[in-house]
Every structure is written in C-alpha cells, then in structure tokens.
C-alpha positions as semicolon CSV with decimal commas, in nm:
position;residue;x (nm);y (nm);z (nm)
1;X;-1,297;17,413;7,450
2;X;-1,023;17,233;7,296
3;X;-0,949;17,291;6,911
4;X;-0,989;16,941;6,794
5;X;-0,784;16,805;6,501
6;X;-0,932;16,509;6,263
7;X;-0,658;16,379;6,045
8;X;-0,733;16,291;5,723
9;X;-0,680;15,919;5,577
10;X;-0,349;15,767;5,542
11;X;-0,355;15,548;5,205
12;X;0,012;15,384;5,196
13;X;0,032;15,233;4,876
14;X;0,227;14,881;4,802
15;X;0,276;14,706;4,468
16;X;0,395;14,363;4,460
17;X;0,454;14,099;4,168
18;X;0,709;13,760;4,280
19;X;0,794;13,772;3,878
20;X;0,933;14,132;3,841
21;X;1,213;14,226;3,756
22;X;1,457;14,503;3,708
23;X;1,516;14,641;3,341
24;X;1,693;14,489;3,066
25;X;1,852;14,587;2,770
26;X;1,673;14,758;2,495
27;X;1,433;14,594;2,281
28;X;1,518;14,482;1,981
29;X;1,321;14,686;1,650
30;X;1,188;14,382;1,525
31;X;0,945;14,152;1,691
32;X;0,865;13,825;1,479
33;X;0,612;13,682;1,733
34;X;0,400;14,070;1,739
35;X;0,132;13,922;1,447
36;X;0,083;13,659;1,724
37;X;0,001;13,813;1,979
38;X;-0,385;13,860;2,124
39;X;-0,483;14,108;2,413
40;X;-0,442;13,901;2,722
41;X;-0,778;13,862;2,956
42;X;-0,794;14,080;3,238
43;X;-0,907;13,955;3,558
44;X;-0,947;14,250;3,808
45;X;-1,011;14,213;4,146
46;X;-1,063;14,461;4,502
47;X;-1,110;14,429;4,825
48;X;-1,175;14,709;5,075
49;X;-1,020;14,515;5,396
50;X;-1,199;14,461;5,706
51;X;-1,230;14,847;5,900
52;X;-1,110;14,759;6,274
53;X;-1,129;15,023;6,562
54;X;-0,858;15,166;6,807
55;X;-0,920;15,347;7,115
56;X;-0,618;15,288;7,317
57;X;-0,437;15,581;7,261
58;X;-0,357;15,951;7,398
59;X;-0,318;16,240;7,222
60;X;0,035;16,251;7,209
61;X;0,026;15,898;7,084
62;X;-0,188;15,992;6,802
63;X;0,032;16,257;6,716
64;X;0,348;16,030;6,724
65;X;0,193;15,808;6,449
66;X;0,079;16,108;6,279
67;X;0,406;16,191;6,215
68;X;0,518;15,829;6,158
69;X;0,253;15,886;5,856
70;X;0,415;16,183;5,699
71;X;0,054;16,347;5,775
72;X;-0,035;16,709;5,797
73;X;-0,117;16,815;6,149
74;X;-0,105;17,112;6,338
75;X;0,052;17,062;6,689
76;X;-0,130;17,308;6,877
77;X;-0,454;17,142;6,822
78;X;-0,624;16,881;6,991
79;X;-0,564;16,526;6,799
80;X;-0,937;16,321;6,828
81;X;-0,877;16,098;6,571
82;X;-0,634;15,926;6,335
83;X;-0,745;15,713;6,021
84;X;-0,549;15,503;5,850
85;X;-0,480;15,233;5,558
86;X;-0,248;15,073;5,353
87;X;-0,337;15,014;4,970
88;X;-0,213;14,737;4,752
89;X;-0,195;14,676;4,425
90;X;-0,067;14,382;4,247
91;X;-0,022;14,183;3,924
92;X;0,013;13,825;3,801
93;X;0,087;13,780;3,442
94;X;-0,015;13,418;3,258
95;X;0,159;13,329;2,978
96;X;0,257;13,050;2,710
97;X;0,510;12,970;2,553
98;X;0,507;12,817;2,147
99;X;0,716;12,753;1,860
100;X;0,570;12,959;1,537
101;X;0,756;12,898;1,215
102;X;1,100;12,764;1,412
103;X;1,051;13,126;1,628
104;X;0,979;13,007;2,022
105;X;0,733;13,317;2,111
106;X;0,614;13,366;2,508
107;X;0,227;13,496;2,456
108;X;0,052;13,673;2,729
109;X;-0,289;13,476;2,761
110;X;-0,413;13,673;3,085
111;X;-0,367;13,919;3,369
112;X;-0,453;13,924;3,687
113;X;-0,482;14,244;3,867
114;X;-0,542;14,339;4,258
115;X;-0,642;14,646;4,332
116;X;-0,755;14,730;4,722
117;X;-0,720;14,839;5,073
118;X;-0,543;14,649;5,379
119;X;-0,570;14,693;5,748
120;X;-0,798;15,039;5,720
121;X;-0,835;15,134;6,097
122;X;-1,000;15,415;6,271
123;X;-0,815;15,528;6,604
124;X;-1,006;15,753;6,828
125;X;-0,860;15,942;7,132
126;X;-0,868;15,706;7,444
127;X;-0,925;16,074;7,641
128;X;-1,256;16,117;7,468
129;X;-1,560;15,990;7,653
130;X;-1,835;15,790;7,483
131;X;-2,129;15,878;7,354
132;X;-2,003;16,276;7,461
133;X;-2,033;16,503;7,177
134;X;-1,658;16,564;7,076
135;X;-1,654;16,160;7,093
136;X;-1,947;16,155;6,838
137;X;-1,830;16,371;6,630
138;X;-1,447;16,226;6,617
139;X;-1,623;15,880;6,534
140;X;-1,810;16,083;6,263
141;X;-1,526;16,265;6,095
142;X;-1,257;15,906;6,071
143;X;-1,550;15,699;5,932
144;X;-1,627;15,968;5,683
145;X;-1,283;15,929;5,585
146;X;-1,294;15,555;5,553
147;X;-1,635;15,578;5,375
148;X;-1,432;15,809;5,098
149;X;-1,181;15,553;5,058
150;X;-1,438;15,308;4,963
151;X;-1,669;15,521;4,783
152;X;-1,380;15,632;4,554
153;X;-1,254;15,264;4,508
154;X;-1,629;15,192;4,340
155;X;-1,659;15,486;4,163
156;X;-1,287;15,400;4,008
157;X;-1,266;15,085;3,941
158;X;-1,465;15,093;3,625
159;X;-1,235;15,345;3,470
160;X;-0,907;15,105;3,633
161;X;-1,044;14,841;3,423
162;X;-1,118;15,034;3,134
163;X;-0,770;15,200;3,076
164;X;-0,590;14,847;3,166
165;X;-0,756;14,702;2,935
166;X;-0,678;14,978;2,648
167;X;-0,316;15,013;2,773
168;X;-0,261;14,609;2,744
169;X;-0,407;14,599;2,392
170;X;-0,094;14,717;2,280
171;X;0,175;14,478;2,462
172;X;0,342;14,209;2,214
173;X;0,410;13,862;2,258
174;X;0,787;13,828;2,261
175;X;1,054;13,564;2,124
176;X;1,299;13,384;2,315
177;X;1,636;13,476;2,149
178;X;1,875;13,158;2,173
179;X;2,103;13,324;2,457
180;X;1,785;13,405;2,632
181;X;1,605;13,142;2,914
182;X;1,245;13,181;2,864
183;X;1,222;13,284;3,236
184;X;1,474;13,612;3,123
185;X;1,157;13,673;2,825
186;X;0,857;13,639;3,108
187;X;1,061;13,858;3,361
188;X;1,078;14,147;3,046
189;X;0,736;14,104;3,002
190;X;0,619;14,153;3,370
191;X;0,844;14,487;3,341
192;X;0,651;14,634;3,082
193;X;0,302;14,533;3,217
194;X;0,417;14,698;3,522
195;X;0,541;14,992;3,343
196;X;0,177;15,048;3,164
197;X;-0,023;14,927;3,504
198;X;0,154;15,159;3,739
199;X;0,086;15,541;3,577
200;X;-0,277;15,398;3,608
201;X;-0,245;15,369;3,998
202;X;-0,106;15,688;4,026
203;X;-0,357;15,866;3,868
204;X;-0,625;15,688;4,151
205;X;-0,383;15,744;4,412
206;X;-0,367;16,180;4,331
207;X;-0,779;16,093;4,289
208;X;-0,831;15,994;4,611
209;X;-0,580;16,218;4,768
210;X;-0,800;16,453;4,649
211;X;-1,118;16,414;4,785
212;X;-0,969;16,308;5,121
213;X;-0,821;16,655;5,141
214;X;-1,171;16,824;5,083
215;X;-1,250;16,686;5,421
216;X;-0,964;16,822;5,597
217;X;-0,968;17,131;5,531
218;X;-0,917;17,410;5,794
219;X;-1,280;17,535;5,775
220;X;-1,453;17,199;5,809
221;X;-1,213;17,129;6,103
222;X;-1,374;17,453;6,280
223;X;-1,711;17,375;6,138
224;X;-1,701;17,026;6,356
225;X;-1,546;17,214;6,630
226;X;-1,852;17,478;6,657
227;X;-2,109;17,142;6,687
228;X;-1,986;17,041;7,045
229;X;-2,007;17,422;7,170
C-alpha cells in the first residue's frame, strides 16, 4: 500500500487598511491633545469563510501547489489531500477632528477590526475512490485540519479582543501641527494602531501554526496509514 501524505493547513495571512501609511518622522515629546484623548470603541468582527471542496486533481497536481504553498511534504509519499486558506485581518480607524483651547486635535472615537478566514478549501486526490477507505480517511484528516482552524479562531478571539483593547488604551489623540493636513495626522495614527494590532496577529498566527503541526506529524501520518491496511 501506498504511504499516504495529508498536508497540513495552509493559513496565508493578509492585512489590509485603504488609510495606511508608511512611517513618518518622529513624534514630537509633547502631545497637547493626550489629556483629551478617550480609549476608542472596539468593534471586532470574524468570519470563518465558506469551506468549498476540490477533487479534480492528481497527485502530482497536489504536490505542485504544495510547493506553491511553501508546505512541508515529503516527495516519496503518496499526496491524498491538500488543505488550504487564506487569513485576513484588517482595520478601520474612526476618528474626529476638534479645536481644544486654539489646538486642532484628531481623536480616535472607534476601531474596527476584522479578523478571519477566506476561501478555506479541502482538495482531495481525484485518484482516490469514494467511499474506499484511503478516501475516508483523506476526507477525515483535511476536515480535521479545517475544524482546527476554526476551533482555534473561537477559542482566540476572546484573548484578540482582550489585548486590543489593553494595547489601544494607551494610543493618544494627536494635534494637527500648522504644516500638517489633517489627512497627514489620521495616516500617523493608522500607523501606530497598526503597529500595536499587528504583534497581536502574530502571536495567533505561531498559535495556530502550532496546533496544525500536532496533526502532521510523522507518527499520526503512519497511524492513518495503518487504518486502511
């Protein structure tokens, strides 16, 4: 029998906000519009993406987009399965702008924050035959995979929302100097919230890289194999 190889879950992650910008100069030590500023509301938001199904492809196809992937996988086995998904994560930041004591300050009111998965898909090996027991347990292995994206979305989400929301607290509203257009002030702003969001998404991304790899390692991959003997 064929050494069969079940590769593990590609999460390609995206970030995206139409306001940021690249950095600017240094800030300056003194803020005047700081005392005004209030922790902006966050507004945090998921989806897990609608899980479609792919079983037009060969082996060697499978191990073409393996490779496409960057994935681990061995060459001398068997490819049943491929699973796959892109992962986005994206910002908005609301703001307004007032005049305090002559001083025009731009004031983060809110934040809104998109965390979630796009196009997951499950390929399975067009050479497999239904409802056969290397089929079954190909079908098995990829949805497990999807199931650990999802599971570890829920269980993190809290703790996304928690640490936002601690790691905001401490942003400042921020003047408009008067060489500055208050677009150049919002576009500063975006660069810092993206600065404090993005270590956050990391430290989900290594997370679920994590547990993905649990299921794909070596002995598990034999384990499976031994069920269809």
């Amino acid at each position: 029998m064929k050494n069969l190889a079940f590769i593990l879950t590609s999460c390609i992650f995206a970030f995206s906000n139409t306001a940021f910008a690249q950095k600017t100069s240094a800030d300056s030590s003194y803020n005047p519009c700081a005392q005004y500023t209030k922790t902006p509301k966050l507004n945090l938001s998921s989806s897990f993406g609608k899980l479609r199904y792919d079983f037009s492809h060969s082996d060697k196809q499978l191990q073409i987009m393996s490779r496409k992937q960057h994935l681990p996988h061995n060459t001398d086995m068997y490819m049943s399965g491929l699973s796959l998904c892109d992962m986005d994560w994206s910002f908005s930041l609301n703001s307004i702008t007032k005049i305090i004591d002559d001083i025009k300050c731009v004031i983060p009111t809110s934040i809104d924050v998109f965390v979630g998965y796009i196009s997951p898909v499950i390929y399975i090996n067009k050479e497999l035959s239904p409802n056969t027991c290397t089929y079954k347990v190909a079908l098995r292995h990829e949805q497990q995979h999807q199931q650990i994206n999802i599971a570890v979305l829920e269980y993190y989400l809290p703790t996304i929302k928690s640490k936002m929301e601690k790691a905001l607290s401490v942003l400042k509203a921020m003047p408009i100097e008067e060489d500055q257009k208050s677009s150049e002030v919002v576009e500063k702003l975006n660069m810092k919230y993206a600065e404090t969001i993005r270590p956050i998404i990391n430290r989900f991304q290594i997370t679920l890289q994590i547990e993905q790899e649990k299921l794909d390692r070596r002995d598990n991959y034999l384990k499976e194999s031994e069920l269809c003997q």
